[in-house]
N, C-alpha and C positions, 0 to 999 in steps of 0.2 A: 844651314842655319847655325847662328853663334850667337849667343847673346849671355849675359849676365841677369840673375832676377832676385828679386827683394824675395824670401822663400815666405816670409809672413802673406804678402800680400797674393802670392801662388798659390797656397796654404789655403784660404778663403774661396780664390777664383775654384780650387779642384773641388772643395766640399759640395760646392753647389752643382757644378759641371757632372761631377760624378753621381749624383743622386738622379741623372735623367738615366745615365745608363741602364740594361736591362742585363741582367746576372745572370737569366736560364734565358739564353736562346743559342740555338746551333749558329747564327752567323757572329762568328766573330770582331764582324766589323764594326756592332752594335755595341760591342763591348770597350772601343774605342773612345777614345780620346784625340781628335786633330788640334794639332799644336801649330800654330804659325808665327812667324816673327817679323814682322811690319817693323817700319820706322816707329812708328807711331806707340808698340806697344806688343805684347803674347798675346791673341788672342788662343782660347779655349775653347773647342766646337764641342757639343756633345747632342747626340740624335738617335732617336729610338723609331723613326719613322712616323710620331705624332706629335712628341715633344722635343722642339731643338733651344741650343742655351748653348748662347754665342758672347762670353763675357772677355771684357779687356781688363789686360793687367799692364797699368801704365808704369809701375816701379820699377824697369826692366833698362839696361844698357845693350839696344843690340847694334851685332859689328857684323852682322850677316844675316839678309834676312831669307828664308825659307818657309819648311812645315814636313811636318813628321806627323804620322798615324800611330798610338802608343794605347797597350791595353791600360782603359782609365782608371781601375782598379789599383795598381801594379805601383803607376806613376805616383798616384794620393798614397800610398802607403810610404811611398821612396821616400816623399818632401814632409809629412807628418812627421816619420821618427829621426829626422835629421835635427841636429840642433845650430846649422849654421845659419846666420844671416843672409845669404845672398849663396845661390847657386847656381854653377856655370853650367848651359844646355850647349850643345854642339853634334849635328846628326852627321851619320855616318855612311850614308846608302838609306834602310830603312833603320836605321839601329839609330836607337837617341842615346845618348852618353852623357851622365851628372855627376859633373865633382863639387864635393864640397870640402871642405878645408882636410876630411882626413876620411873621406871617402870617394870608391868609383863606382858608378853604376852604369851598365849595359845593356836596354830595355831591348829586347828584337820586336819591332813594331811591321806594321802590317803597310802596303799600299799605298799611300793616301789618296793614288787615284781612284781608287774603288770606294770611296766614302760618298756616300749619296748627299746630294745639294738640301743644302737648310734652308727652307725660306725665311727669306728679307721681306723688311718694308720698303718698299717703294712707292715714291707718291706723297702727297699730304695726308697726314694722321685725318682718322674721325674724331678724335676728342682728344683734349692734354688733360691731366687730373693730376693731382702732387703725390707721390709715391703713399709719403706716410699717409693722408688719407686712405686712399686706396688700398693699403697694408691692413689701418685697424677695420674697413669695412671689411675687409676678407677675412680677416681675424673671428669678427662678429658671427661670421655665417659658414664659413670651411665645414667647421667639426657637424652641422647637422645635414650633412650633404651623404645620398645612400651608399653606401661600398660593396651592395650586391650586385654580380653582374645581369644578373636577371630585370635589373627595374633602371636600365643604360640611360632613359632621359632623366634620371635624377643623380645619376653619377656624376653630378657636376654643379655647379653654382650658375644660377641666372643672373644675368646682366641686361636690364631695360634702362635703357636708355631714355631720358624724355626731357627734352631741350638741354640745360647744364645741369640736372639734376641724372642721377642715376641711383638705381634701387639694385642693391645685391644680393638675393636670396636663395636658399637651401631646405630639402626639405628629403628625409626618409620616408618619411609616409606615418611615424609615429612624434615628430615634432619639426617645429618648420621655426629658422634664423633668418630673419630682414636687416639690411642696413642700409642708408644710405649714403650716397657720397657727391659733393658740389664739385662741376669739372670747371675746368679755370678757361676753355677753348672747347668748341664745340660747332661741327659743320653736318651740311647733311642732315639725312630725313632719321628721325625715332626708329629705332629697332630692339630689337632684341637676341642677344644670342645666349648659352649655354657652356659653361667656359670649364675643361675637365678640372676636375679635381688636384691631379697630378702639376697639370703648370703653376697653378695657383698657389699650391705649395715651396714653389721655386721662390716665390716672392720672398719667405721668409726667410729665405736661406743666401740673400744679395745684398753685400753693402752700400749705403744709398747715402747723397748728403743730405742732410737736414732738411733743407726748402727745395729741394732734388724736386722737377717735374717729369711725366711719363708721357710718350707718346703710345695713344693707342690705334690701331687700326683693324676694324672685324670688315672680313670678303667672304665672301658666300659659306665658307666652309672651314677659314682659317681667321686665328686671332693673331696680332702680334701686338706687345708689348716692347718699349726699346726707352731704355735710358742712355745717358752719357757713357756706362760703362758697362750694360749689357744688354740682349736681346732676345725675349722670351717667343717661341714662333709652338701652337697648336691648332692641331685640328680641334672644333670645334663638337660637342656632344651633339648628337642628332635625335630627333625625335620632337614632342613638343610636353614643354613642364606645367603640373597642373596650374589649375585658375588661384592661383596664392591667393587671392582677395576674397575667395570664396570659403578659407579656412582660418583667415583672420577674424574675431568673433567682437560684434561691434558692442553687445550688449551686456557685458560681464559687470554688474552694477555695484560687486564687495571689491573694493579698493584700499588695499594695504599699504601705507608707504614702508620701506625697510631701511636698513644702512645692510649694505650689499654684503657687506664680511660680515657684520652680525649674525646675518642668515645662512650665509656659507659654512661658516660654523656650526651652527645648528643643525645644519642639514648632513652636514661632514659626520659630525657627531651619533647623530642618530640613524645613519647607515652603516656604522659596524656591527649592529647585531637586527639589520634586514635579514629576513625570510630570500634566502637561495634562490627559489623559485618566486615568487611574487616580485624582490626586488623591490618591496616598495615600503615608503615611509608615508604615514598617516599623520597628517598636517588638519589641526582642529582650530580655528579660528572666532574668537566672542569679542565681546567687551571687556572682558578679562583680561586676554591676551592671547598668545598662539601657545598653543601647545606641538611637540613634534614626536611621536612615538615610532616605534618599530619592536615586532617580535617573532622570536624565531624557536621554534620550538629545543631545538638542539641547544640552542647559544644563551638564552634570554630575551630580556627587552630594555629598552632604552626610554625615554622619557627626557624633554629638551624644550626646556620655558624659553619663552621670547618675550619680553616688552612690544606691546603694539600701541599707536594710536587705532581704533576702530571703533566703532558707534554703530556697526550693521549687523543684519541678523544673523546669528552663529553660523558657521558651515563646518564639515570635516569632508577633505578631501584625499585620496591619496596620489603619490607620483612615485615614480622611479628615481631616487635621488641623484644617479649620476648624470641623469639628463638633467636636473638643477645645477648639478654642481659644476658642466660642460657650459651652463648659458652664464652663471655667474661669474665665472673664471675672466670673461670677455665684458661684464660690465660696468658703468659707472659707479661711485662712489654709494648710490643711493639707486633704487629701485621703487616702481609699482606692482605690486602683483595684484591682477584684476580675476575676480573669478566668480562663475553664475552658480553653478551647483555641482552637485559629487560625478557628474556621468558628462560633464561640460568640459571642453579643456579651458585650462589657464594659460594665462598672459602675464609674462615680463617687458616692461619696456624701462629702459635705462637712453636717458639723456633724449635730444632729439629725434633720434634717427634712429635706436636699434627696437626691435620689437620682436618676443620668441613665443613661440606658440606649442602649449606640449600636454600632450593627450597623461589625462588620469590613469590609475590603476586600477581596478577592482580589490580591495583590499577585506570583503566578504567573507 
């Protein structure tokens, strides 16, 4: 292998390549990085044996082409603190070799026959849907998805499918993020899969163009993702997630409209002198207006007036503020927050498609 590569554009392909890596395990081929050198481009392999991320780096002049196995670690460290333009790769047996304008580097890389097979798509996609969509639905819904490994069917975000629409939901068990997303191509019967947490992440971390489309394709147990310039391949979460529609609450009749940073603010505000343990901010809502308290016995208390439009009968409620300030981060300009009484959960929904659902505090 010989080729020359844009380091900016390296630089990007490894941030992402390298965050599939796994950093504690005895095999060190996991800790790898496959490197190959196509006409066409460098691609970047990287695979943990659930999540693989197969991304093309097209800024590349190659004069030979190859592939080399190189710890991925090592490699993202070498091109990060380089300050040159363009760096020359050239392998040596398993050894990769980078010079740049006033440096040499001599990575001892591993086998690359010993690197296990990534899955591909193959076939016609199940559905195409345009990146950025797709990005702020995941966006909407990632952060309330569980990270215990105790409770494995919600370690993940759902994906139901149903004609060209699709619904992306997350839920810990203590608050639940819906979004939806319109697909541009759509074959095949309605299903639904469970899509881990960890690829989903990879999304945010791959440079996409503008009106960029995705092919997707879900097989019994694997998802793949593929754009023009990379290929996201996982095994899919197993088990089955609860009945969502059974925790979405149809009846919540006090209807607040807000401007989304107003209340962020607010809410931001009045969680620096929360109660340690309780966590929670007591949100009082009249015809007056909202009030937003918090207090702690160590620290104080806080106190945080809101202007409201409302005409309904009073309530005080409490929440956990950073589960408001995790949903509002991800919404529209403007908000509804819907809510029945102190022991009920509340509802945000922002714009058409997003709706979050997030269990009270006892604040007693």
């Amino acid at each position: 292998m010989k080729c020359v590569i844009d380091r900016a554009a390296l630089l990007e392909a490894l941030a992402a390549t390298s965050s599939v890596l796994l950093t504690r395990t005895p095999k060190l081929i996991l800790q790898c990085i496959r490197v190959t050198a196509e006409k066409q481009g460098v691609i970047l392999t990287a695979y943990d044996q659930e999540v693989g991320l197969r991304y093309v780096v097209k800024q590349v002049d190659v004069t030979k082409t190859g592939e080399t196995l190189v710890p991925g670690e090592r490699l993202f460290s070498i091109v990060r603190e380089s300050a040159d333009e363009t760096l020359a790769f050239e392998t040596d047996g398993d050894v990769l070799q980078i010079r740049g304008a006033d440096s040499y580097f001599r990575i001892n890389g591993q086998n690359v026959r010993e690197f296990p097979p990534v899955p591909d798509m193959e076939g016609e996609s199940d559905f195409v849907v345009k990146v950025a969509a797709l990005r702020e639905a995941v966006d909407k819904t990632l952060f309330a998805a569980a990270r215990e490994n105790t409770r494995y069917a919600i370690n993940g975000v759902l994906w139901e499918k149903s004609g060209k629409q699709m619904n992306l939901v997350a839920t810990d068990g203590r608050r639940l993020a819906m979004s939806g997303v319109s697909l541009e191509k759509a074959v095949g019967e309605d299903r639904s899969a469970i899509v881990p947490t960890k690829a989903l992440s990879l999304l945010g971390k791959l440079h996409f163009d503008a009106d960029e489309s995705m092919d997707v394709q879900i097989k019994q147990n694997q998802v793949l993702l593929r754009t023009s310039r990379a290929t996201i391949s996982s095994v899919l979460v197993e088990g089955h997630f609860p009945k969502y529609q059974d925790v979405i609450p149809r009846d919540n009749d006090k209807k607040i409209p807000l401007q989304t940073e107003t209340f962020r603010s607010a809410v931001r505000r009045a969680a620096l002198l929360a109660n340690m343990e309780s966590r929670g901010v007591r949100i009082a809502i009249s015809s007056e207006g909202m009030v937003l308290t918090s207090r702690s016995p160590e620290q104080g208390e806080a106190r945080i007036n809101v202007t409201v439009d409302y005409k309904g009968a009073p309530i005080e409620i409490g929440f956990n503020p950073e589960f408001l300030l995790d949903a509002l981060k991800v919404c529209d300009a403007e908000i509804m927050l819907e809510l029945k009484d102190p022991g009920r959960p509340g509802v945000i929904k922002s714009g058409p498609h997003f709706t979050y659902v997030v269990m009270p505090v006892n604040l007693s």
